[in-house]
C-alpha positions as CSV (number, residue, x, y, z in Angstrom):
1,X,17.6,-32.2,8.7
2,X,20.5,-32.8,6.4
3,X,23.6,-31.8,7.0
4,X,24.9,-28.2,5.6
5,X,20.7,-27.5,6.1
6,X,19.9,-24.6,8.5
7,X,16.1,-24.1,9.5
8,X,13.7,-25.0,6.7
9,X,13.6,-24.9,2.9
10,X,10.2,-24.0,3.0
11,X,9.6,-24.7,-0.9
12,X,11.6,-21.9,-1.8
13,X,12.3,-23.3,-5.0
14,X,9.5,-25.6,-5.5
15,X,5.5,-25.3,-5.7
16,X,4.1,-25.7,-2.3
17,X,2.0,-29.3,-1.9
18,X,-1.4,-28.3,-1.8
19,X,-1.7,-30.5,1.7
20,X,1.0,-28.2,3.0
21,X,-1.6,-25.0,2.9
22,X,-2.9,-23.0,5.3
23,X,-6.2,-21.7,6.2
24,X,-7.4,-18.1,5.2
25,X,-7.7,-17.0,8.3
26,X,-3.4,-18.1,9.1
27,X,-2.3,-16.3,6.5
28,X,-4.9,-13.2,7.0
29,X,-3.4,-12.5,10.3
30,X,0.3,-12.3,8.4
31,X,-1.2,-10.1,6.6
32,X,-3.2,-8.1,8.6
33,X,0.1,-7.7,10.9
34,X,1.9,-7.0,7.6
35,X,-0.1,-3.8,7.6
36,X,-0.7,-2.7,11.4
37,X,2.6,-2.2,11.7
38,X,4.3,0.8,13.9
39,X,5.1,2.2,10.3
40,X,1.2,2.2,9.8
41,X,0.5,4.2,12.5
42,X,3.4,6.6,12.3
43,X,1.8,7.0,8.7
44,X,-1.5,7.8,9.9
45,X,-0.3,10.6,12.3
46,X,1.6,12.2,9.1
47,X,-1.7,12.0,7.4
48,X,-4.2,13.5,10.4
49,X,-1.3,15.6,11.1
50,X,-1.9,17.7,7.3
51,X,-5.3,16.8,6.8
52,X,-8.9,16.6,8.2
53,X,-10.5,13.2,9.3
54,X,-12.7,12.4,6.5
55,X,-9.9,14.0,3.6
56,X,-7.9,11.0,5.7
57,X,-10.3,8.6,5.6
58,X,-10.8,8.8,2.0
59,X,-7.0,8.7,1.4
60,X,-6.9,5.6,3.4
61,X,-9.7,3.8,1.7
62,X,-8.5,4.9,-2.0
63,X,-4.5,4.1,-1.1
64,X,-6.0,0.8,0.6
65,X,-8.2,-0.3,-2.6
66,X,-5.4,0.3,-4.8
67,X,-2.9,-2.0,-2.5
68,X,-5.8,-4.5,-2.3
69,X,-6.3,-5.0,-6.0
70,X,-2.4,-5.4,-6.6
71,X,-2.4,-8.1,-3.7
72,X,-5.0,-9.7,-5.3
73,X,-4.0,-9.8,-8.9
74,X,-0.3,-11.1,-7.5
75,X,-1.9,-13.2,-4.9
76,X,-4.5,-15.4,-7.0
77,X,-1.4,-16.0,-9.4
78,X,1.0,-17.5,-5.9
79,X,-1.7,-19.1,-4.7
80,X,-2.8,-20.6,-8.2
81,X,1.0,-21.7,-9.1
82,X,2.3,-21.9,-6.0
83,X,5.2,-20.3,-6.1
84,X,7.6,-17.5,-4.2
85,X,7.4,-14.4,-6.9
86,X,11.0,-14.0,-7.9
87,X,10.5,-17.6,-9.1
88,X,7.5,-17.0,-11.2
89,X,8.3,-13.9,-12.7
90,X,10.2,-16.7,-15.4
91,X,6.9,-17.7,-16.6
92,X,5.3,-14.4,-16.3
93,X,7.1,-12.0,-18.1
94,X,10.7,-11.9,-17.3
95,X,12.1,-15.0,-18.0
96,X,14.9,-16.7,-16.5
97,X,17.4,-13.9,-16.3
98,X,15.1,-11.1,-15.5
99,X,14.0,-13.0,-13.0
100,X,17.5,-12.9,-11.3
101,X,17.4,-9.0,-11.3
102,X,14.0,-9.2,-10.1
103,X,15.4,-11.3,-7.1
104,X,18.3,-9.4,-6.4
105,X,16.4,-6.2,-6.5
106,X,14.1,-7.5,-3.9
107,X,16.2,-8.9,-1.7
108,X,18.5,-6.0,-1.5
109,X,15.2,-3.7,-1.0
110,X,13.8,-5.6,1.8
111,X,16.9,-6.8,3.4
112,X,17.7,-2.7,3.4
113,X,14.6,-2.3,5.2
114,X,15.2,-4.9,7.5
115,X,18.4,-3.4,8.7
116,X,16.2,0.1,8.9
117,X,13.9,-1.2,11.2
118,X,15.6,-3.3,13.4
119,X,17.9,0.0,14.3
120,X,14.7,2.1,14.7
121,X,13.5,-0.7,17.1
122,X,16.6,-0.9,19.1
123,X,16.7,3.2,19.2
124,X,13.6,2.8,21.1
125,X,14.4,-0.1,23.2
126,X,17.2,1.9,24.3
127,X,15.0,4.9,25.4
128,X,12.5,2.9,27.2
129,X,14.9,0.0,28.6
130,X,18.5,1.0,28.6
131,X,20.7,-1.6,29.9
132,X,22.2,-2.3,26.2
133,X,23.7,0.4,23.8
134,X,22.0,1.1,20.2
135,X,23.9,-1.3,18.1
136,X,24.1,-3.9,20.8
137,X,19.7,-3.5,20.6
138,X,20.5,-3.8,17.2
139,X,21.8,-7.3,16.9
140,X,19.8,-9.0,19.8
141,X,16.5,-7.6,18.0
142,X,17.6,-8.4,14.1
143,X,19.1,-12.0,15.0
144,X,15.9,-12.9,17.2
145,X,13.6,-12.1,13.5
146,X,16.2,-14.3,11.8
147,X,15.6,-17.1,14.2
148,X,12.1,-17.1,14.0
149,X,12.3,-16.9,10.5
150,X,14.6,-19.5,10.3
151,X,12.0,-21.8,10.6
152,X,9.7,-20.5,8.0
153,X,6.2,-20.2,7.8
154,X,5.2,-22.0,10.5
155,X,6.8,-20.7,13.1
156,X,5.9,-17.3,11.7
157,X,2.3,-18.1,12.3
158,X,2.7,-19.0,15.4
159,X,4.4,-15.6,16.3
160,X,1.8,-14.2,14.7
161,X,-0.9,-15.5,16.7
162,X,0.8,-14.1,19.5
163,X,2.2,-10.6,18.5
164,X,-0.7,-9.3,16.4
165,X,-3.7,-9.5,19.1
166,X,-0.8,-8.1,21.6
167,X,-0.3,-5.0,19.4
168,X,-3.9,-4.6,18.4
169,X,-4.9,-4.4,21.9
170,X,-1.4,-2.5,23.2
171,X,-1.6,0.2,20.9
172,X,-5.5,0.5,22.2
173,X,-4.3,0.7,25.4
174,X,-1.6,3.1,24.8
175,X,-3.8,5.4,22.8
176,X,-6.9,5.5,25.2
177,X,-5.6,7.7,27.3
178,X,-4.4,10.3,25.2
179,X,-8.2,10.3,23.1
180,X,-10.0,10.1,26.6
181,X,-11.3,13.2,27.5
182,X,-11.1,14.6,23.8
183,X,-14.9,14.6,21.9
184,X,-15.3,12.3,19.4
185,X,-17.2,15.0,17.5
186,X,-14.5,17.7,17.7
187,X,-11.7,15.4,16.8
188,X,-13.5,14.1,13.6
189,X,-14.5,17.8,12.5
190,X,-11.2,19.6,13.7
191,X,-8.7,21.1,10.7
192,X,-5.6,19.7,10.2
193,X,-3.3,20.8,12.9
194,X,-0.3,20.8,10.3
195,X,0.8,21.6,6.9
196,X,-1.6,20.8,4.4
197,X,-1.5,17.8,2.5
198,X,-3.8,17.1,-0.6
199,X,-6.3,14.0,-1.0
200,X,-3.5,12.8,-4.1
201,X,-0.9,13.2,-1.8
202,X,-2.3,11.5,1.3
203,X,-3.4,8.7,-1.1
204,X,-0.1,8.5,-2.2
205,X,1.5,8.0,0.9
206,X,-0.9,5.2,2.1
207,X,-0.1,3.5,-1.7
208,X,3.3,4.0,-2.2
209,X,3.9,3.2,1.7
210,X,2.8,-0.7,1.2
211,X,3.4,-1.0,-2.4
212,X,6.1,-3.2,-2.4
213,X,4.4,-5.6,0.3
214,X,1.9,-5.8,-2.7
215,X,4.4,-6.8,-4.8
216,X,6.0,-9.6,-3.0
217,X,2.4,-10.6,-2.2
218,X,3.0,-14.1,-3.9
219,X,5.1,-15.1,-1.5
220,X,2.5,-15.6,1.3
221,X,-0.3,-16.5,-0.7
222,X,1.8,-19.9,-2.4
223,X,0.7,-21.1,1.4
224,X,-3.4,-20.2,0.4
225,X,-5.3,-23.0,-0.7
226,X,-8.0,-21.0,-2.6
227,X,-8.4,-17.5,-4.9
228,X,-11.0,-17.1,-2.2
229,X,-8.9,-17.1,0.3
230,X,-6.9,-14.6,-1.4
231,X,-9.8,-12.7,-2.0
232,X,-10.9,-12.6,2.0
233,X,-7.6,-12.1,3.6
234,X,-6.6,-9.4,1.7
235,X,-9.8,-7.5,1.9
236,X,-9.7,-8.1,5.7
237,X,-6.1,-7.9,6.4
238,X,-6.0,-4.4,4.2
239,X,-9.9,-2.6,5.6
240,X,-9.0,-3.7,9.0
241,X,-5.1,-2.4,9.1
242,X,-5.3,0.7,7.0
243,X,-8.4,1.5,9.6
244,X,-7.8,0.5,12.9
245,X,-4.2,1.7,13.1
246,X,-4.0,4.4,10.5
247,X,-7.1,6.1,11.8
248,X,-5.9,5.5,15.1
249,X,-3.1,7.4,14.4
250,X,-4.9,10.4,12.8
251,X,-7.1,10.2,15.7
252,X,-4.0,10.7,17.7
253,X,-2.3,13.3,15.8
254,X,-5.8,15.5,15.9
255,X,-6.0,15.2,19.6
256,X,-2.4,16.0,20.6
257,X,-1.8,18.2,17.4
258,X,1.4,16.6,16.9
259,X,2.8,13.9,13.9
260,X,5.3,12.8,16.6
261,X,3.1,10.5,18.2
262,X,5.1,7.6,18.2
263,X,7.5,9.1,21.0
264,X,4.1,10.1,22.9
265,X,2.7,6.8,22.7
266,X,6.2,4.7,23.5
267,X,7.5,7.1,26.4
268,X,4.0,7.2,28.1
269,X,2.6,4.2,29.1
270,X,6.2,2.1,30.2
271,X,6.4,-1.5,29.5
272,X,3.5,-1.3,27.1
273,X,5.5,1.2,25.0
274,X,8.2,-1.2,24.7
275,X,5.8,-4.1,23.8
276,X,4.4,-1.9,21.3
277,X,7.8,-1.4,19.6
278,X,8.5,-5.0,20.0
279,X,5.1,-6.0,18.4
280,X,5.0,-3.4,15.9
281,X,7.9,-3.8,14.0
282,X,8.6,-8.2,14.3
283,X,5.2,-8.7,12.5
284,X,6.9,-6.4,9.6
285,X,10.5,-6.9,9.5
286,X,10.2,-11.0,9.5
287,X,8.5,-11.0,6.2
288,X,11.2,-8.6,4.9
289,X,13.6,-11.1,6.0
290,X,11.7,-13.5,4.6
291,X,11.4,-12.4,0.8
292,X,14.5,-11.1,0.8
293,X,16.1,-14.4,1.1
294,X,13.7,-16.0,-1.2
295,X,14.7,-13.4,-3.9
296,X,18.4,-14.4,-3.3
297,X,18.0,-18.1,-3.8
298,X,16.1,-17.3,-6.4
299,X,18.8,-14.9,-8.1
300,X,21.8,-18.1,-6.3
301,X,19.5,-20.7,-8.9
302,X,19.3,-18.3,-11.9
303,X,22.6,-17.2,-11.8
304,X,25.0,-20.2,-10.7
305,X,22.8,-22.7,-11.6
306,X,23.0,-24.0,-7.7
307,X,20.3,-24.7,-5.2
308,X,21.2,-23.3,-1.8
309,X,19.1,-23.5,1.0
310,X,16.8,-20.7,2.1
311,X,17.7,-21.4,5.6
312,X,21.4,-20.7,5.1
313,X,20.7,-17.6,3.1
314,X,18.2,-16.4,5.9
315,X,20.5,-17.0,8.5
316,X,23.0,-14.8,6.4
317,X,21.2,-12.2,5.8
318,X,19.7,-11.5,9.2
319,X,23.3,-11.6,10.2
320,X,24.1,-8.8,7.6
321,X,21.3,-7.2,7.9
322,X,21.3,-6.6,11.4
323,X,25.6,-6.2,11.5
324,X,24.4,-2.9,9.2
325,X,21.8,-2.0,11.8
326,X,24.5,-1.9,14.5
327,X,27.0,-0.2,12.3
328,X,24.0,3.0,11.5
329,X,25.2,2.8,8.1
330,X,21.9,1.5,6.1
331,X,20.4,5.1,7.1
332,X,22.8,6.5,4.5
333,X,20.5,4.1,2.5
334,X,17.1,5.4,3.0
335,X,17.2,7.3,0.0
336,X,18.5,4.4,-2.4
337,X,16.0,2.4,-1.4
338,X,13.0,4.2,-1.9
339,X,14.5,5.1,-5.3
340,X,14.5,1.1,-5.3
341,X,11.2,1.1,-4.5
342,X,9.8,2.7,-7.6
343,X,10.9,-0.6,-9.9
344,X,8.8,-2.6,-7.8
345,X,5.1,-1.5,-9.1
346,X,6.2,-2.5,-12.9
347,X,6.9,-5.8,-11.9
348,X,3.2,-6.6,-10.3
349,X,1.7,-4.9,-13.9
350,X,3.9,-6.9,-16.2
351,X,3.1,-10.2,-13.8
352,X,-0.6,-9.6,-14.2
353,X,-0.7,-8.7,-17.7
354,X,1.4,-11.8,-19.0
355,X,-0.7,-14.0,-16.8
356,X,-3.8,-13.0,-17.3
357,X,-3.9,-11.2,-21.0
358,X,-1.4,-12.2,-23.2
359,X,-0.6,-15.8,-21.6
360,X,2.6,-16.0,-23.9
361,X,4.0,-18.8,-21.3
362,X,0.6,-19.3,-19.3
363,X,0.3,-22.6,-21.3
364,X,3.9,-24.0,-19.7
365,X,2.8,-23.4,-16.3
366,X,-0.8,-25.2,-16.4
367,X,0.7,-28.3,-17.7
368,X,3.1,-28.5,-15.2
369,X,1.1,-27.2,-12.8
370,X,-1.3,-30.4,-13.3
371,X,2.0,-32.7,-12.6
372,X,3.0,-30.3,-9.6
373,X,6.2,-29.5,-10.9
374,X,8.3,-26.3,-12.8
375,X,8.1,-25.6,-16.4
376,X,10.9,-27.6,-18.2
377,X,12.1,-24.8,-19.6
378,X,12.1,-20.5,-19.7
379,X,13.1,-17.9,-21.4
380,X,16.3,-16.5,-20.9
381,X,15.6,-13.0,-21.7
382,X,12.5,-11.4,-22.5
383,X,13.9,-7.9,-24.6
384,X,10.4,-6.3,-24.7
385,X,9.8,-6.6,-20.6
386,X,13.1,-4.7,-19.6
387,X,12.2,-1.9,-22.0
388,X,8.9,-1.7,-20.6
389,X,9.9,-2.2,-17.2
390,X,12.6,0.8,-17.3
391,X,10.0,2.8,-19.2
392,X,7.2,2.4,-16.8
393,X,9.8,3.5,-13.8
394,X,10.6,6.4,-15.5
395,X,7.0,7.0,-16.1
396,X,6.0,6.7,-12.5
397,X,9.8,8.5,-11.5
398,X,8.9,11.8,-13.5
399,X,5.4,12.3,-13.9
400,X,4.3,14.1,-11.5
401,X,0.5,14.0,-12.1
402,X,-1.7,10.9,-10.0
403,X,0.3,8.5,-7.9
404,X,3.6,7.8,-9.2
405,X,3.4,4.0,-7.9
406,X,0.4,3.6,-9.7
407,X,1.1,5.9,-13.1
408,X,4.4,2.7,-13.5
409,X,1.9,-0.3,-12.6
410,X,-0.6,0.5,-14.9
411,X,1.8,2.0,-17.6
412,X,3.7,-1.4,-17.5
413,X,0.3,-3.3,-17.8
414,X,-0.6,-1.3,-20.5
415,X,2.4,-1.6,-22.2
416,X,2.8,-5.2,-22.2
417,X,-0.4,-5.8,-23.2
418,X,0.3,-3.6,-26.1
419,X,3.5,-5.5,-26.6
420,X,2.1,-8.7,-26.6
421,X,-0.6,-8.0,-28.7
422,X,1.7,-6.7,-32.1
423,X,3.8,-9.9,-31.1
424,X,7.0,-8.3,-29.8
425,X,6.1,-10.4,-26.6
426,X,9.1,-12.8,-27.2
427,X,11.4,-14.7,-25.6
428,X,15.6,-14.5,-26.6
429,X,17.4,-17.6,-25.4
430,X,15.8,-20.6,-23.5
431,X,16.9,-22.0,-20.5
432,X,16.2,-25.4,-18.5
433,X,15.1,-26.1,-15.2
434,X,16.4,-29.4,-13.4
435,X,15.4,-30.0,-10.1
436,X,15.7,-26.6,-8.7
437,X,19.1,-25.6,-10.6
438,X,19.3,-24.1,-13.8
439,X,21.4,-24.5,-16.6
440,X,21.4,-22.2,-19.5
441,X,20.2,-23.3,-22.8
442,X,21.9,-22.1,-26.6
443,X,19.2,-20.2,-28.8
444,X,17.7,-23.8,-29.6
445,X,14.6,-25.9,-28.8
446,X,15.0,-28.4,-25.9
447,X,14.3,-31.8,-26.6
């Protein structure tokens, strides 16, 4: 390790070495613990809670089809190129420029979330363990993610491994006892013990609740070494999640006709309670960590023109991140970032549209693809995108017929395709990539 290096680089900047993949199956349990989260199940008990079993199991499978083809469309273009999404969007759509606001805007999102989870972690910690305050919880639970992901990952595999079978068979546990002695058949055909909530709505939820996950989704798959891969994990990481926890939890919320089922499931069963928070949430928050910093030293690069290393922006992160946590004050923030969260959808249509259908700067990253390095060069600005990409927030923001996530995602496809096809597709400014910094190039060709 050199000196001033903390942790690993982890290609951050780079295209991953196709000897440096994984298997399917090492990134499908990332994924799968991705979305069999403790989130996932406290969104399943909102859902049983205002709706019947098979109105929730047909918002599950349409919010989980939807999630599945953006992680696919996203995925097959990381695993194809390689490389960490904030990174790529300069060669698919936003040049080099946009695709500092693209990092910046996930890393403030996800670091947000972070901060969110690891308080909500340490509030239950607290309630099933004492011996430390909330914000001490706070920090011990937040800096233990950064360590881990630190390393990169690798060692996020590895924790993987562990913590995802632990969960899966926890949360069974913790669960059986409150379905035993309930009928199967009664449960399935019992009304909604809530308020009511709609098959739009209740797909909406199980959409918008991942939707960003979707759209980072690049950043796992750079590890695949195949679109099949891609393919598999998601469809098993996304069928077996959106199932087995978020019909567990509507299962739940039927048989104890209450949406608070977390509490009942934490504060029942002891130790197992806490190993379920534990488990449910580090699966989660160390990818949130993880993109997070790669969209900083993305935006660092873009910005500066300066490589720092993921490792030191990790550690500082988790640092911040959790320091927030302990101070309460990212709650204040709940609402700004899932404001936030309503940018991210354009981003994955404008991605998949440029790569796929109007290929203005596909043609830069096959040929350097076939050397294994980064375009020479990128747009600076791409006028057309940021139009579209404001427009198709505001689309998904204010319209309030379908799923808002998915009105902005295929409004910005749509309108980028349109775009590039009357030429308007173009690119203001070019800039040059050097060996992972960047340095801004007058409205010129490079030689």
């Amino acid at each position: 390790m050199s000196a001033g290096q903390v942790g690993v680089d982890d290609y951050a900047l780079v295209r991953v070495p196709h000897e440096e993949r994984y298997s399917w199956w090492s990134v499908a349990v990332q994924r799968f613990g991705q979305v069999s989260a403790l989130s996932q199940f406290l969104l399943g008990s909102t859902i049983g809670f205002g709706m019947s079993f098979w109105n929730a199991f047909w918002a599950f499978t349409l919010g989980a089809v939807i999630l599945e083809l953006v992680s696919i469309g996203v995925g097959i273009i990381g695993c194809r190129e390689g490389l960490q999404t904030s990174l790529l969007t300069r060669w698919t759509g936003f040049g080099h420029a946009g695709s500092a606001v693209v990092g910046v805007a996930i890393g403030i999102s996800l670091i947000g979330w972070f901060g969110i989870q690891s308080g909500v972690s340490a509030e239950g910690l607290v309630s099933l363990i004492g011996v430390l305050p909330t914000w001490a919880w706070s920090l011990v639970f937040g800096l233990a993610v950064t360590f881990i992901v630190l390393w990169g990952f690798a060692s996020m595999k590895w924790v993987a491994y562990v913590t995802v079978p632990a969960f899966v068979v926890l949360v069974a546990w913790s669960i059986g006892g409150k379905l035993f002695g309930h009928d199967a058949g009664t449960l399935v055909s019992s009304p909604p013990p809530g308020p009511h909530l709609s098959l739009l709505e209740g797909t909406t939820l199980v959409a918008g609740g991942f939707i960003v996950g979707a759209v980072v989704t690049a950043d796992m798959t750079r590890f695949n070494r195949s679109s099949a891969d891609v393919i598999k994990q998601t469809v098993v990481g996304f069928t077996v999640g959106e199932y087995l926890i978020g019909m567990s939890g509507v299962l739940l919320a039927h048989a104890v006709r209450s949406d608070d089922v977390i509490t009942i499931v934490t504060s029942s069963v002891g130790w197992v309670g806490t190993l379920v928070i534990i488990m449910g949430t580090l699966k989660i928050n160390d990818w949130n960590l993880y993109s997070s910093g790669l969209g900083v030293v993305n935006f660092v690069g873009t910005v500066f023109g300066k490589r720092v290393n993921r490792g030191v922006v990790t550690l500082t992160l988790g640092v911040v991140g959790s320091l927030l946590a302990a101070g309460g004050i990212l709650d204040s923030f709940i609402g700004f970032l899932s404001v936030l969260g309503v940018a991210f959808p354009p981003i994955a249509g404008i991605m998949v549209a440029e790569y796929f259908v109007v290929k203005q700067w596909r043609p830069d990253l096959d040929r350097s693809r076939a050397a294994g390095t980064l375009p020479e060069t990128a747009p600076t600005w791409v006028p057309a995108t940021l139009v579209i990409w404001v427009l198709a927030a505001l689309i998904g923001h204010f319209v309030t017929w379908g799923l808002p996530s998915i009105n902005s995602l295929i409004a910005a496809f749509v309108l980028y395709v349109v775009a590039g096809k009357l030429g308007l597709v173009r690119g203001v400014g070019v800039s040059r990539t050097l060996e992972g910094t960047d340095v801004p190039v007058a409205d010129r060709e490079v030689v």
